[in-house]
mmCIF file of the C-alpha atoms, coordinates in Angstrom:
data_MODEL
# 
_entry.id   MODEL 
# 
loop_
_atom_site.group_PDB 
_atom_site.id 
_atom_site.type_symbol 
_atom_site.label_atom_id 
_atom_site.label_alt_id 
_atom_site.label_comp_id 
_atom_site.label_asym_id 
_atom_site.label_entity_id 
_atom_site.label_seq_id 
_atom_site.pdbx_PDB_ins_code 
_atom_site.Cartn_x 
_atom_site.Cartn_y 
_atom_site.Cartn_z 
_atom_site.occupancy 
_atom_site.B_iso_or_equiv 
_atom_site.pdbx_formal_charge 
_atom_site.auth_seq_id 
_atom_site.auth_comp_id 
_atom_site.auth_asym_id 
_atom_site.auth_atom_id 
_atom_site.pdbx_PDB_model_num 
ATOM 1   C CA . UNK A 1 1   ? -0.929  -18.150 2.876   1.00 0.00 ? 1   UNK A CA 1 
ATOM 2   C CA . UNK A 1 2   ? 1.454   -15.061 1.145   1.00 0.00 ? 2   UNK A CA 1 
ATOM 3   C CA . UNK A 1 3   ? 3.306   -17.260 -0.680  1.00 0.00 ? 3   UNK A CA 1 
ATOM 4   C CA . UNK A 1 4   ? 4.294   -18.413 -4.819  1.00 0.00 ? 4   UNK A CA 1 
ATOM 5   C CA . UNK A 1 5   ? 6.274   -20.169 -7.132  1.00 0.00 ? 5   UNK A CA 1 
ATOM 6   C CA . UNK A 1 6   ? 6.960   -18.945 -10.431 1.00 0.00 ? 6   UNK A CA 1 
ATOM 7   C CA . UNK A 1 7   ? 9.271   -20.206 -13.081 1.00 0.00 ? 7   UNK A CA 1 
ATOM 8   C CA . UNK A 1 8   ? 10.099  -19.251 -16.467 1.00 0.00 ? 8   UNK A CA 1 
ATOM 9   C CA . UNK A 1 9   ? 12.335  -20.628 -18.680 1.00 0.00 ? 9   UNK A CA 1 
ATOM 10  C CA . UNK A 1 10  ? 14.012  -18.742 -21.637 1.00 0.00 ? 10  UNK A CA 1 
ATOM 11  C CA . UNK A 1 11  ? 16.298  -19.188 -24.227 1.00 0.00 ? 11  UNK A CA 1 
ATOM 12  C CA . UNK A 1 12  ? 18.475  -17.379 -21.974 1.00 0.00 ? 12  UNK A CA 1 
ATOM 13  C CA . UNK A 1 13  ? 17.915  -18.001 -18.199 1.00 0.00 ? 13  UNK A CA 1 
ATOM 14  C CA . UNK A 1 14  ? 15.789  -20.741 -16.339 1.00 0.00 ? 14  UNK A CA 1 
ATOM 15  C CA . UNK A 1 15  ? 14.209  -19.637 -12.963 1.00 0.00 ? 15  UNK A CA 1 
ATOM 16  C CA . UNK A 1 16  ? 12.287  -20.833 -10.305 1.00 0.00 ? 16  UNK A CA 1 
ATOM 17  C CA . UNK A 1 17  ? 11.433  -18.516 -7.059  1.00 0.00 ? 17  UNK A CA 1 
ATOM 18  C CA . UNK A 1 18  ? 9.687   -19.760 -4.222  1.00 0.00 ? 18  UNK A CA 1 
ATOM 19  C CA . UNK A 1 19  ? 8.717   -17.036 -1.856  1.00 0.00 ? 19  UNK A CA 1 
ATOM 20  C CA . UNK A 1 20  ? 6.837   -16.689 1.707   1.00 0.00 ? 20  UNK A CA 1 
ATOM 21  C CA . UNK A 1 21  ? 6.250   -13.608 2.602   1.00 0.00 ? 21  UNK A CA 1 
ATOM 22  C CA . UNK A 1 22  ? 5.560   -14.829 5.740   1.00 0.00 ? 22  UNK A CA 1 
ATOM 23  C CA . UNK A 1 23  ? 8.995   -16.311 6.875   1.00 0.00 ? 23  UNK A CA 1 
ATOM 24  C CA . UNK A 1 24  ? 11.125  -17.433 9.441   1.00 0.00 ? 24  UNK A CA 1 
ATOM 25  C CA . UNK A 1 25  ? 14.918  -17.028 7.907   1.00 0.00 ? 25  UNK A CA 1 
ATOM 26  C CA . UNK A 1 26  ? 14.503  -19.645 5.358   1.00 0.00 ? 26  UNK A CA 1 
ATOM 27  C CA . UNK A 1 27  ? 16.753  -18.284 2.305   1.00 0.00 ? 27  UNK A CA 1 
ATOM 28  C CA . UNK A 1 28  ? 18.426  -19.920 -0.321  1.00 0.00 ? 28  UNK A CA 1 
ATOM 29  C CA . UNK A 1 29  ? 19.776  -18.352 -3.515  1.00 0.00 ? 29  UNK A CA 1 
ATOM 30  C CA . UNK A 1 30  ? 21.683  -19.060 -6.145  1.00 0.00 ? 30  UNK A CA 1 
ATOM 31  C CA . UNK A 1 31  ? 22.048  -17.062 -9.403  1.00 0.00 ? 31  UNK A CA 1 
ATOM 32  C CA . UNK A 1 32  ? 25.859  -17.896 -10.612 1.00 0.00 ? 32  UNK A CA 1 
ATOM 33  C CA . UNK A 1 33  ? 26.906  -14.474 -9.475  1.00 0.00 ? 33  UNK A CA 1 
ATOM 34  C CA . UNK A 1 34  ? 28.139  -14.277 -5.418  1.00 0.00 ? 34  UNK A CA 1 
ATOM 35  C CA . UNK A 1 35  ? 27.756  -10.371 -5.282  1.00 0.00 ? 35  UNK A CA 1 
ATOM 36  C CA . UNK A 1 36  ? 24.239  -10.459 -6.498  1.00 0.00 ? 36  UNK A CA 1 
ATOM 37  C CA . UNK A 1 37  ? 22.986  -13.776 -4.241  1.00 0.00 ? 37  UNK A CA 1 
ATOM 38  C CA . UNK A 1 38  ? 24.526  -12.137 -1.450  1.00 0.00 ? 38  UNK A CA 1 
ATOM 39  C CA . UNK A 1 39  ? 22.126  -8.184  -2.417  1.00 0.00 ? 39  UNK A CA 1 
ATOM 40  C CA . UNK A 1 40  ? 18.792  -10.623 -2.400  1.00 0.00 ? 40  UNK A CA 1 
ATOM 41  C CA . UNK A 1 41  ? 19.590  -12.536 0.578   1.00 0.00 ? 41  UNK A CA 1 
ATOM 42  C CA . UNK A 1 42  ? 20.045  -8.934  2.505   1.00 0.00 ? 42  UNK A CA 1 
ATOM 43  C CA . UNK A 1 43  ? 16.864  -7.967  0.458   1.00 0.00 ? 43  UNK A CA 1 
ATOM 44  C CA . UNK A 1 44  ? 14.752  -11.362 1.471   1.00 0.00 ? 44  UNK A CA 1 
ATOM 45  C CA . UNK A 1 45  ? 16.232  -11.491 5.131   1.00 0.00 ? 45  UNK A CA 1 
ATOM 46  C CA . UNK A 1 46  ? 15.402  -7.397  5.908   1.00 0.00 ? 46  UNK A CA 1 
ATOM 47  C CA . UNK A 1 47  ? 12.109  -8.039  4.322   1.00 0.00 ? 47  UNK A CA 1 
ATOM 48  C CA . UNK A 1 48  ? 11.363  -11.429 6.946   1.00 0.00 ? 48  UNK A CA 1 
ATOM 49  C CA . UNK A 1 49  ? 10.548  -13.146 3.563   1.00 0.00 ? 49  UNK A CA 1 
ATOM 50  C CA . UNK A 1 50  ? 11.557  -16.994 2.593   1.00 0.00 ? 50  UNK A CA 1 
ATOM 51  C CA . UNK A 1 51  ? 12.681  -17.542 -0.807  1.00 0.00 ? 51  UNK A CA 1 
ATOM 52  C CA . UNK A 1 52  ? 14.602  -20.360 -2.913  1.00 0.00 ? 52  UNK A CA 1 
ATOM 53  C CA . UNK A 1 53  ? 15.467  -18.452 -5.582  1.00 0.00 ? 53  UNK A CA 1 
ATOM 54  C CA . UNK A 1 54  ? 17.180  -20.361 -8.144  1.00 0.00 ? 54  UNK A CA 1 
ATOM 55  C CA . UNK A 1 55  ? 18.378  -18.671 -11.512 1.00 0.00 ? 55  UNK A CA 1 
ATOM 56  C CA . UNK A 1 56  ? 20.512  -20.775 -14.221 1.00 0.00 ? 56  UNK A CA 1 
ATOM 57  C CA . UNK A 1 57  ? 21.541  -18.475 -16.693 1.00 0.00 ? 57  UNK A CA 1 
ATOM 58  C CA . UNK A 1 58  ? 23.809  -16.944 -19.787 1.00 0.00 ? 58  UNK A CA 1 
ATOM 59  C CA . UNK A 1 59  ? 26.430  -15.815 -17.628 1.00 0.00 ? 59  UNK A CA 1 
ATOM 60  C CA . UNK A 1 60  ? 28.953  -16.403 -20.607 1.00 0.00 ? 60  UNK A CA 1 
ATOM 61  C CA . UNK A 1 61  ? 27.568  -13.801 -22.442 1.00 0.00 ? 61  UNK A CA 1 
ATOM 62  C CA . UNK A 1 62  ? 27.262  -11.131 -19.350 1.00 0.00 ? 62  UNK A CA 1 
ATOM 63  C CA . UNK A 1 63  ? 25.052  -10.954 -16.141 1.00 0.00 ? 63  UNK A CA 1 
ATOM 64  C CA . UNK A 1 64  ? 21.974  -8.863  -17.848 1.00 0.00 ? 64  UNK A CA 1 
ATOM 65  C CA . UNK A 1 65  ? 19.939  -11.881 -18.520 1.00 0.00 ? 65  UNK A CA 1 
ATOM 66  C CA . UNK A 1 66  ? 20.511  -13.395 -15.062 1.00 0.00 ? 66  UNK A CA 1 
ATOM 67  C CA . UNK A 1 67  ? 19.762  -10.555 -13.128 1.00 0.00 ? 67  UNK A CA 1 
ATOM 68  C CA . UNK A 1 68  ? 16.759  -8.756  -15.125 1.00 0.00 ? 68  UNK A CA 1 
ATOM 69  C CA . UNK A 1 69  ? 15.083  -11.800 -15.436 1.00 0.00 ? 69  UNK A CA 1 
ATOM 70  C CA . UNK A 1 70  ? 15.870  -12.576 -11.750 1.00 0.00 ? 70  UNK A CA 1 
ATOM 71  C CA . UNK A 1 71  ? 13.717  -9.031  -11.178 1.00 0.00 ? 71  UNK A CA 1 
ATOM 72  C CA . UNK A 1 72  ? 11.106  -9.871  -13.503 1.00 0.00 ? 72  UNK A CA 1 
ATOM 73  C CA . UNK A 1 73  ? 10.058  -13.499 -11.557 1.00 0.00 ? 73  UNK A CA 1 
ATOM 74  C CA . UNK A 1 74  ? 10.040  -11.459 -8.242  1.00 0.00 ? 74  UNK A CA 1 
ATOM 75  C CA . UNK A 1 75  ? 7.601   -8.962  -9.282  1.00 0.00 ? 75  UNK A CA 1 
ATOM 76  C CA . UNK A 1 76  ? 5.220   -11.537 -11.447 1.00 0.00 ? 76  UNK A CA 1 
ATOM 77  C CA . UNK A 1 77  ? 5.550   -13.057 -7.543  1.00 0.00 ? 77  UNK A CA 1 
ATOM 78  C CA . UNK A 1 78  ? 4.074   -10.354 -5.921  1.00 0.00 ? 78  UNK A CA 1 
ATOM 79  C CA . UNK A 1 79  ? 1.739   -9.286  -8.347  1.00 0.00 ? 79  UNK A CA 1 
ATOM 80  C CA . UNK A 1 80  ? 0.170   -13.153 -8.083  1.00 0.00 ? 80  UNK A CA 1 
ATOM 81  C CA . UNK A 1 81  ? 0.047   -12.633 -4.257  1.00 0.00 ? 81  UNK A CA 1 
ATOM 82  C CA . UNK A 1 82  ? -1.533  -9.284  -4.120  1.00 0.00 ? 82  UNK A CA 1 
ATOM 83  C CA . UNK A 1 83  ? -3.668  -9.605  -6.793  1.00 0.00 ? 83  UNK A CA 1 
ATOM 84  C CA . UNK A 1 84  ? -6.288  -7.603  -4.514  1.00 0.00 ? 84  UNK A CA 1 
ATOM 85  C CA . UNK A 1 85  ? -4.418  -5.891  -2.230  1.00 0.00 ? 85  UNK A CA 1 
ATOM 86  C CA . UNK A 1 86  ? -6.877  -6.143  0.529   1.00 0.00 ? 86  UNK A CA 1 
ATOM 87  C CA . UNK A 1 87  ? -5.325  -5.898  3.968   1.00 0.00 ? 87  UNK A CA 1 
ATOM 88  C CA . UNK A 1 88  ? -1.925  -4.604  3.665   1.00 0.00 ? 88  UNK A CA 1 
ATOM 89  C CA . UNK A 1 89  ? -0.253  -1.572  4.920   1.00 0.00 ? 89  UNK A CA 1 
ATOM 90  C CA . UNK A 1 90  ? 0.311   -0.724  1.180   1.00 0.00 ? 90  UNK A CA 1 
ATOM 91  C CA . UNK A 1 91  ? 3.899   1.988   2.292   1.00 0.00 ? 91  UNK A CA 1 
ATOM 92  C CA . UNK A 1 92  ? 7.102   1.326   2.818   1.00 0.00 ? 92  UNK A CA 1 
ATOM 93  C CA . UNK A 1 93  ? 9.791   3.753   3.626   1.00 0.00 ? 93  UNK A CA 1 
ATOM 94  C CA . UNK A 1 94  ? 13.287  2.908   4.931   1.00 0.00 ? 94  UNK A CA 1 
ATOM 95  C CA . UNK A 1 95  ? 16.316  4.273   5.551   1.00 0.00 ? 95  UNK A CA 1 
ATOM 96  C CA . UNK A 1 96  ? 19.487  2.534   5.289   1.00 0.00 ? 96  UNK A CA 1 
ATOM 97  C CA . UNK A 1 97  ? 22.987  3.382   6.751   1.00 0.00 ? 97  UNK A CA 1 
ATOM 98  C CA . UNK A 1 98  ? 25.831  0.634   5.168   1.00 0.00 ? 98  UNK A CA 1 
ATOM 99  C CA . UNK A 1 99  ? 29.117  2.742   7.071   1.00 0.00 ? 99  UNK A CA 1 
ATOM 100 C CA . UNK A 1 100 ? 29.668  5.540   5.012   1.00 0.00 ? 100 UNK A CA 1 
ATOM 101 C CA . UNK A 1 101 ? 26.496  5.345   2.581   1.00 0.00 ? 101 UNK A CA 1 
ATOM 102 C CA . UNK A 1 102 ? 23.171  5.715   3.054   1.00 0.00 ? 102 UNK A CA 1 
ATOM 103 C CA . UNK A 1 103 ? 19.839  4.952   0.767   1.00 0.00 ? 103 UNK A CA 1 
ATOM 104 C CA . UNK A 1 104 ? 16.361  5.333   1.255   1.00 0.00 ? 104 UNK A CA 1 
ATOM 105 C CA . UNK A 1 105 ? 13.337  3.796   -0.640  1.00 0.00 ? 105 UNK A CA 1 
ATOM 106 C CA . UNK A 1 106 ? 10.188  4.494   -0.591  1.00 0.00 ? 106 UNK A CA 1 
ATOM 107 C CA . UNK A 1 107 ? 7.175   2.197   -2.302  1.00 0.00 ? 107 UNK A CA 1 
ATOM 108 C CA . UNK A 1 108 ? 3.426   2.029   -2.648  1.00 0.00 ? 108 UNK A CA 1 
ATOM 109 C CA . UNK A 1 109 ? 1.921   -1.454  -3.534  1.00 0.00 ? 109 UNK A CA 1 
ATOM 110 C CA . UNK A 1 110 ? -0.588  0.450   -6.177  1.00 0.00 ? 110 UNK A CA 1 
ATOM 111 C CA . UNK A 1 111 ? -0.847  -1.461  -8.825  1.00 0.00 ? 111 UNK A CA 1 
ATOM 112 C CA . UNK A 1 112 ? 0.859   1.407   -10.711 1.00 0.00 ? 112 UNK A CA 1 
ATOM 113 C CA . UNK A 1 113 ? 4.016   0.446   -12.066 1.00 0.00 ? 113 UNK A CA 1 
ATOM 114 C CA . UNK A 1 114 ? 7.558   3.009   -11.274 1.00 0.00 ? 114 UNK A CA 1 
ATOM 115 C CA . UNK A 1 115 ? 10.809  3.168   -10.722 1.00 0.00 ? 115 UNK A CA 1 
ATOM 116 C CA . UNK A 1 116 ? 12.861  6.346   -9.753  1.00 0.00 ? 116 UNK A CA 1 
ATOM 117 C CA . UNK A 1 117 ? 16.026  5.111   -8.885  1.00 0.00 ? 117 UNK A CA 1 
ATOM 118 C CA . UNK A 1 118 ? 18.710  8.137   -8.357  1.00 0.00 ? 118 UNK A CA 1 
ATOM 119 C CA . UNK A 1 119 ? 21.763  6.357   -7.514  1.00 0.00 ? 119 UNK A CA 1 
ATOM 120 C CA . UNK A 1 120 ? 25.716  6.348   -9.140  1.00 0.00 ? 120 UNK A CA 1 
ATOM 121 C CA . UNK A 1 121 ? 28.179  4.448   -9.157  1.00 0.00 ? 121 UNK A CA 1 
ATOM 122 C CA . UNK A 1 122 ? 32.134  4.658   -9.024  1.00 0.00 ? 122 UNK A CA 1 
ATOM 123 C CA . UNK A 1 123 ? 33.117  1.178   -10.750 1.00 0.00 ? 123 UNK A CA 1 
ATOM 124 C CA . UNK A 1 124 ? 31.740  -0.862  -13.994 1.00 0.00 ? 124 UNK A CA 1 
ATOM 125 C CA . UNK A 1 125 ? 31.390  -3.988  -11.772 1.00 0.00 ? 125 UNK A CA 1 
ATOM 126 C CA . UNK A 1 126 ? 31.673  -5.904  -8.370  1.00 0.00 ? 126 UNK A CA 1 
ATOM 127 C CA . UNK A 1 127 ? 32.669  -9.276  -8.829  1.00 0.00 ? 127 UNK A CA 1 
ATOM 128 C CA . UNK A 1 128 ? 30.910  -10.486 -11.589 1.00 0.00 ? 128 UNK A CA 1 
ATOM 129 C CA . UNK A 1 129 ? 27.691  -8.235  -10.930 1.00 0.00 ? 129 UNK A CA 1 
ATOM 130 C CA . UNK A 1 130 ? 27.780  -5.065  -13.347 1.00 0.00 ? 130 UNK A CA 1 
ATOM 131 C CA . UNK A 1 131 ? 26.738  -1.765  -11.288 1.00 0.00 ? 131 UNK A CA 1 
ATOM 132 C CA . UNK A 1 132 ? 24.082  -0.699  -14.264 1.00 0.00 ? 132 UNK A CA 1 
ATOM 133 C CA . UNK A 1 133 ? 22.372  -3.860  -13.214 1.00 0.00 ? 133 UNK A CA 1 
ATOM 134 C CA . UNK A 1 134 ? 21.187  -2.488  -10.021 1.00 0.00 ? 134 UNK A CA 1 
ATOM 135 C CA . UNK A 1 135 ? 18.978  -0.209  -11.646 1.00 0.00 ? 135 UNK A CA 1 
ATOM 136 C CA . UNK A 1 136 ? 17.511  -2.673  -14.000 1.00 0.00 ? 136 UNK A CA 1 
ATOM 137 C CA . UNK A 1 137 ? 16.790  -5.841  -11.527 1.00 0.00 ? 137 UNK A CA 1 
ATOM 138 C CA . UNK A 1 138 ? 14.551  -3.160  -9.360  1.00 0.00 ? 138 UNK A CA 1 
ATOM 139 C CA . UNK A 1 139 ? 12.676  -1.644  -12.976 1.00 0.00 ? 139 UNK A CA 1 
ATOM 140 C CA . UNK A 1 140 ? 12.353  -5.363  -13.805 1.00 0.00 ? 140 UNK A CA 1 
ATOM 141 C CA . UNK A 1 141 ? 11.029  -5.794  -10.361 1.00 0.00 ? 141 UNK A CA 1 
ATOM 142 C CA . UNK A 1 142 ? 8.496   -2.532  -10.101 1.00 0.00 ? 142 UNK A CA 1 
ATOM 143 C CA . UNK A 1 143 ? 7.388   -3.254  -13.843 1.00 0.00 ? 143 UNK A CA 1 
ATOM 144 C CA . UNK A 1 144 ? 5.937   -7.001  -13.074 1.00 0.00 ? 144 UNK A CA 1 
ATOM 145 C CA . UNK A 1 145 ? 4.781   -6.401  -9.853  1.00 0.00 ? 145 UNK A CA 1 
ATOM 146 C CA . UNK A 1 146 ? 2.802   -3.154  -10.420 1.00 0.00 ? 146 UNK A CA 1 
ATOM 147 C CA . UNK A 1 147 ? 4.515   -1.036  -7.672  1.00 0.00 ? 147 UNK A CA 1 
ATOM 148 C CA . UNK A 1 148 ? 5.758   2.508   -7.321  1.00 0.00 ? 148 UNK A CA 1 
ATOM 149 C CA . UNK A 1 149 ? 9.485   2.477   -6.518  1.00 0.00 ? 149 UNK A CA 1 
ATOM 150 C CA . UNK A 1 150 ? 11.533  5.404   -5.436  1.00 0.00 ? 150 UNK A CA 1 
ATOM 151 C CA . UNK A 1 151 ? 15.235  4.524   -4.479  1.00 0.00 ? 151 UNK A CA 1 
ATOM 152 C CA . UNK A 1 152 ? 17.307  7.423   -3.991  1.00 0.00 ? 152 UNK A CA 1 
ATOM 153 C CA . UNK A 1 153 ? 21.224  6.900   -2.924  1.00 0.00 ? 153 UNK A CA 1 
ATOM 154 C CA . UNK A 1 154 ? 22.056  9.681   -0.510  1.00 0.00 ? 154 UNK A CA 1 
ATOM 155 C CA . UNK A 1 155 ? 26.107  9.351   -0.313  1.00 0.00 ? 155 UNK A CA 1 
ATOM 156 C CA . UNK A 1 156 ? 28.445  6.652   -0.394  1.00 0.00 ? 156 UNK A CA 1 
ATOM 157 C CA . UNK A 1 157 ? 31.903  6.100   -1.735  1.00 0.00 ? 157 UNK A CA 1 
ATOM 158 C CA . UNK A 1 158 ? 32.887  1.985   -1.809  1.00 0.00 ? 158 UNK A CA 1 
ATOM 159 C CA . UNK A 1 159 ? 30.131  0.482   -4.107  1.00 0.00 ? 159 UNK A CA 1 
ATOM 160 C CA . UNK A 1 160 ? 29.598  -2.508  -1.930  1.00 0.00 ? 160 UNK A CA 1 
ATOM 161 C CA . UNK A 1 161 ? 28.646  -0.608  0.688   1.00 0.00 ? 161 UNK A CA 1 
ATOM 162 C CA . UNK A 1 162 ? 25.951  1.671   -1.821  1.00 0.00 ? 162 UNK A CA 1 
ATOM 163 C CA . UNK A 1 163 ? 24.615  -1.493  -3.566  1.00 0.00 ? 163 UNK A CA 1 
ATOM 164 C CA . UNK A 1 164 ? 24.236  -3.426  0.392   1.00 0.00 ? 164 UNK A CA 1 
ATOM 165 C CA . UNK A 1 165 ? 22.250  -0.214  1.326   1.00 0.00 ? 165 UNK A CA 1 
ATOM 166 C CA . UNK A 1 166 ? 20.022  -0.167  -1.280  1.00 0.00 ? 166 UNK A CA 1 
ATOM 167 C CA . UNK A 1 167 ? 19.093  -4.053  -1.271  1.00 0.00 ? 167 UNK A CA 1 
ATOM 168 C CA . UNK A 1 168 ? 18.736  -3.537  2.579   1.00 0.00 ? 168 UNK A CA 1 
ATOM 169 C CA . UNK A 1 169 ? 16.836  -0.567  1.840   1.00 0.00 ? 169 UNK A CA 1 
ATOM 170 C CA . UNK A 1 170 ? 14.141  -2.049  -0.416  1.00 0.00 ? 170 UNK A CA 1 
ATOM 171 C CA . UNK A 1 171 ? 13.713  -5.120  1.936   1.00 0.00 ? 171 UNK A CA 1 
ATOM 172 C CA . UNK A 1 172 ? 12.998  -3.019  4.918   1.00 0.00 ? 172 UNK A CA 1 
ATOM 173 C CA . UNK A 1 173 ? 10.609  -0.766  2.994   1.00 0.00 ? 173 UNK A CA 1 
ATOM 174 C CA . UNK A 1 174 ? 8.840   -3.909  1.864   1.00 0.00 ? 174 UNK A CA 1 
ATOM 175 C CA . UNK A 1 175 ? 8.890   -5.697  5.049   1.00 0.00 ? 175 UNK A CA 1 
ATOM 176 C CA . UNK A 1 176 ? 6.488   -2.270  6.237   1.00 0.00 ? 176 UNK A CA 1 
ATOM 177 C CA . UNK A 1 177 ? 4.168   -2.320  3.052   1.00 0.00 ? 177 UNK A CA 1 
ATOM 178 C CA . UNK A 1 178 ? 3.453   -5.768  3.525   1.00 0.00 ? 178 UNK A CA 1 
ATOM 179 C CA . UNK A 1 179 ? 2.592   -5.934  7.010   1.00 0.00 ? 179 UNK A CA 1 
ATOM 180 C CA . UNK A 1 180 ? -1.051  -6.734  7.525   1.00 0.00 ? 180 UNK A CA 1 
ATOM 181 C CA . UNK A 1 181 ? -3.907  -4.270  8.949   1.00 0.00 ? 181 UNK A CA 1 
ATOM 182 C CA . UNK A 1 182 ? -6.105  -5.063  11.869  1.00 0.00 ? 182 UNK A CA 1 
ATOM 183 C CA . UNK A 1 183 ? -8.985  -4.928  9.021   1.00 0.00 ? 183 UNK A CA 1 
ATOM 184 C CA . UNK A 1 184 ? -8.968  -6.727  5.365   1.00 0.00 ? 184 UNK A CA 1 
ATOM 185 C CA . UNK A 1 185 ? -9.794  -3.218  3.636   1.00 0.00 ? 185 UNK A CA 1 
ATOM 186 C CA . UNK A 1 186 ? -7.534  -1.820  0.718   1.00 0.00 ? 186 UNK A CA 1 
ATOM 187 C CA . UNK A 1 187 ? -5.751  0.775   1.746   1.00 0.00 ? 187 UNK A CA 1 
ATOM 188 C CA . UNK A 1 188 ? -7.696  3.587   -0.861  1.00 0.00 ? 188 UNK A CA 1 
ATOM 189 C CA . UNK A 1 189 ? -9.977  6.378   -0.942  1.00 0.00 ? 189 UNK A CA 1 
ATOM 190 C CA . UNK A 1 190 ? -11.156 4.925   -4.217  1.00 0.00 ? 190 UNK A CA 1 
ATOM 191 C CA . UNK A 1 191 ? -11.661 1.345   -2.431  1.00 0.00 ? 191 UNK A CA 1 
ATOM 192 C CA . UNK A 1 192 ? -9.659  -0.125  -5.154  1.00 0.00 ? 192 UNK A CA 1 
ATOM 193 C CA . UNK A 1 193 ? -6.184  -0.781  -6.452  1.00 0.00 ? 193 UNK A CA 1 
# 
């Protein structure tokens, strides 16, 4: 079974993921900020994972803590379920059109931990979600769960639309990487990850 459940608890945030990467629709999140629950249910839906994903935290102080630590118990999540690697397609790319923008992300589950992300954005915030964030949720992400990340924003004008792309982007791109192999081999010349 692909699946976890990881919680950690901070002085700032409290929260507890339960994932299956292995799904059939099951998603419910809640993090205290609408824009964001709404990016990683497009993210867990275009990847075909399940996930309760349940963050409590210091949004009177600002979103950071919510959403980086959000990023940080998704890739401790994957780094506990491919702790060997063995039988996975490893890449991901995807392509994602949201009307006017368009992102792409490519990822290698390598064990090497990256992020290039190369996207702007017009406004400080959506809702209650601050753009910056983006950026840091998916470093938080890459860092824990040892994977190469490349997200790259092509165009786009309405930031809903760039951030949707992106999310849907990275989902898609994982949904690929994860997909098992007719054989349980790691996907390396070296024979390791």
């Amino acid at each position: 079974m692909r699946a976890a459940e990881i919680r950690r608890t901070t002085k700032e945030t409290d929260v507890l993921l339960n994932i299956d990467l292995d799904g059939d629709g099951n998603i419910d999140i809640d993090t205290g900020i609408g824009f964001f629950d709404h990016m990683l249910t497009a993210l867990f839906y275009y990847a075909g994972f399940n996930a309760k994903f349940i963050v409590k935290g210091d949004l009177d102080v600002d979103c950071h803590h919510t959403i980086e630590d959000a990023g940080i118990v998704l890739g401790k999540a994957f780094a506990q379920i491919f702790e060997d690697k063995s039988g996975i397609c490893r890449f991901g790319n995807s392509s994602i059109p949201m009307d006017e923008a368009l992102a792409h992300c490519s990822l290698d589950i390598s064990s090497r931990s990256y992020l290039v992300f190369n996207c702007e954005f017009a406004n400080q915030s959506i809702g209650l979600y601050d753009t910056c964030m983006t950026e840091e949720f998916f470093r938080a992400f890459a860092s824990n769960a040892g994977i190469t990340l490349h997200i790259n924003l092509l165009y786009g004008k309405n930031d809903h639309h760039k951030t949707e792309a992106i999310f849907k982007a990275v989902g898609s791109a994982l949904k690929t990487a994860v997909r098992l192999k007719d054989d349980d081999l790691i996907l390396s010349t070296k024979g390791v990850l």
